[in-house]
C-alpha positions in Angstrom: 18.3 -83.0 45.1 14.6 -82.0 45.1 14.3 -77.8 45.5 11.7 -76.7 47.4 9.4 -75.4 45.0 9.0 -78.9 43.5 5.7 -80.5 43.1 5.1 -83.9 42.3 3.8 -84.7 38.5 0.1 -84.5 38.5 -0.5 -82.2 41.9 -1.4 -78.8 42.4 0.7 -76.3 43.5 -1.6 -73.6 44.5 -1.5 -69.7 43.3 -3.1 -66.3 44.5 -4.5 -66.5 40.9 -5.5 -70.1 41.0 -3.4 -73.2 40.4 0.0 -74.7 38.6 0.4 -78.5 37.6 3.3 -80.2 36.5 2.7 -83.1 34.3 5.7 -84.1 32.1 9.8 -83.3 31.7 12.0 -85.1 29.0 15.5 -83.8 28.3 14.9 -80.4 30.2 11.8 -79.6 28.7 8.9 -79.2 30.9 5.1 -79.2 30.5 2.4 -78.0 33.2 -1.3 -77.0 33.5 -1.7 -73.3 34.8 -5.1 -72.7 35.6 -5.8 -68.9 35.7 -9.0 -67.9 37.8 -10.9 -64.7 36.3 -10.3 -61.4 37.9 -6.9 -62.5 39.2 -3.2 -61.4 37.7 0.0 -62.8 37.7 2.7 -60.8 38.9 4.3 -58.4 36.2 7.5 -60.9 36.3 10.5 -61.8 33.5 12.6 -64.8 33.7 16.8 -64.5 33.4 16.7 -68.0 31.7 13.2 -69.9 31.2 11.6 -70.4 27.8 8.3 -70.1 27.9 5.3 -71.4 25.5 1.3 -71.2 26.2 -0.8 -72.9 24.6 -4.7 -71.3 25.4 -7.0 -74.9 26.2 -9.9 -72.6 27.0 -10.9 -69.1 28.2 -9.8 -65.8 27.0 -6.1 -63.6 28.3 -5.1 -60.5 28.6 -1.4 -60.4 28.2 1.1 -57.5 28.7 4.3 -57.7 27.3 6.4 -55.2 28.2 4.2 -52.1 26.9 2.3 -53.5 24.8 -0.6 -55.9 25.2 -2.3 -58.9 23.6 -5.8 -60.9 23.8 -5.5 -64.6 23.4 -8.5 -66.7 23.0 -8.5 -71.0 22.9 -6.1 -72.2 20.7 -3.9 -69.4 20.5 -0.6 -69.5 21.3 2.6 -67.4 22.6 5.8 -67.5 22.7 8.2 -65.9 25.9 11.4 -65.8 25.8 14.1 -64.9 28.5 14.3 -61.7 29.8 10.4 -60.4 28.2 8.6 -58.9 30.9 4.8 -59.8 31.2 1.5 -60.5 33.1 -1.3 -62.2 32.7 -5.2 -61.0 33.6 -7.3 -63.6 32.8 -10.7 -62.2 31.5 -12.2 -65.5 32.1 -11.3 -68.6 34.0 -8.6 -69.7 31.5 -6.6 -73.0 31.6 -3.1 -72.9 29.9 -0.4 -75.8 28.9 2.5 -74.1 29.2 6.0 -75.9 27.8 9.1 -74.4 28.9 12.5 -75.1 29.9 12.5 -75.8 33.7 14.3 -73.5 35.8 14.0 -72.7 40.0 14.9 -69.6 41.1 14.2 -68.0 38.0 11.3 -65.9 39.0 12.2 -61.5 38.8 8.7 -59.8 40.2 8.8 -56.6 39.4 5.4 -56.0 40.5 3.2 -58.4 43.1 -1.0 -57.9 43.9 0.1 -60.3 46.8 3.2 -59.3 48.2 5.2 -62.5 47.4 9.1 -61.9 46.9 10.8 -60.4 44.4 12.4 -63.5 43.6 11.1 -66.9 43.6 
């Protein structure tokens, strides 16, 4: 069964913030693009399940985690595991590989610039 937040491997998925891109699963493990535009933010989110990892290709992040915040720059890297709130300001157009476990639904907003639902 395909849910209906599934894009196919190599498109776009658009975002108020810019763009996500799926481009590999293998035994539940899933990699994508996110491409962050500057002066955008996600939404201050958690997930109940998904493992997160970022990998920084280029640009520069601001990152808050919970109450405390971080700068990443390219190359750097970050680890997010179930359950750590965060949010991501991108002080320049920033492009990210993130590798995570795949999970739908998984999504808590706690806060939302672009009044999307509070679970997704």
């Amino acid at each position: 069964m395909v849910n209906s937040s599934e894009v196919p491997y190599g498109e776009k998925k658009e975002k108020p913030w810019g763009y996500e891109r799926p481009l590999a699963e293998f035994q539940g493990v899933f990699l994508k693009e996110l491409y962050l535009q500057k002066d955008t933010a996600s939404s201050f989110h958690y997930h109940e399940k998904k493992d997160e990892f970022f990998y920084i290709i280029y640009g520069k992040l601001r990152v808050v985690l919970g109450k405390k915040e971080i700068t990443l720059n390219q190359g750097d890297t970050l680890h997010i595991p179930p359950g750590q709130q965060h949010r991501l300001y991108p002080l320049e157009n920033t492009l990210i590989l993130e590798l995570g476990t795949r999970m739908f639904g998984d999504v808590i907003r706690i806060t939302d610039d672009y009044d999307r639902p509070s679970r997704e």
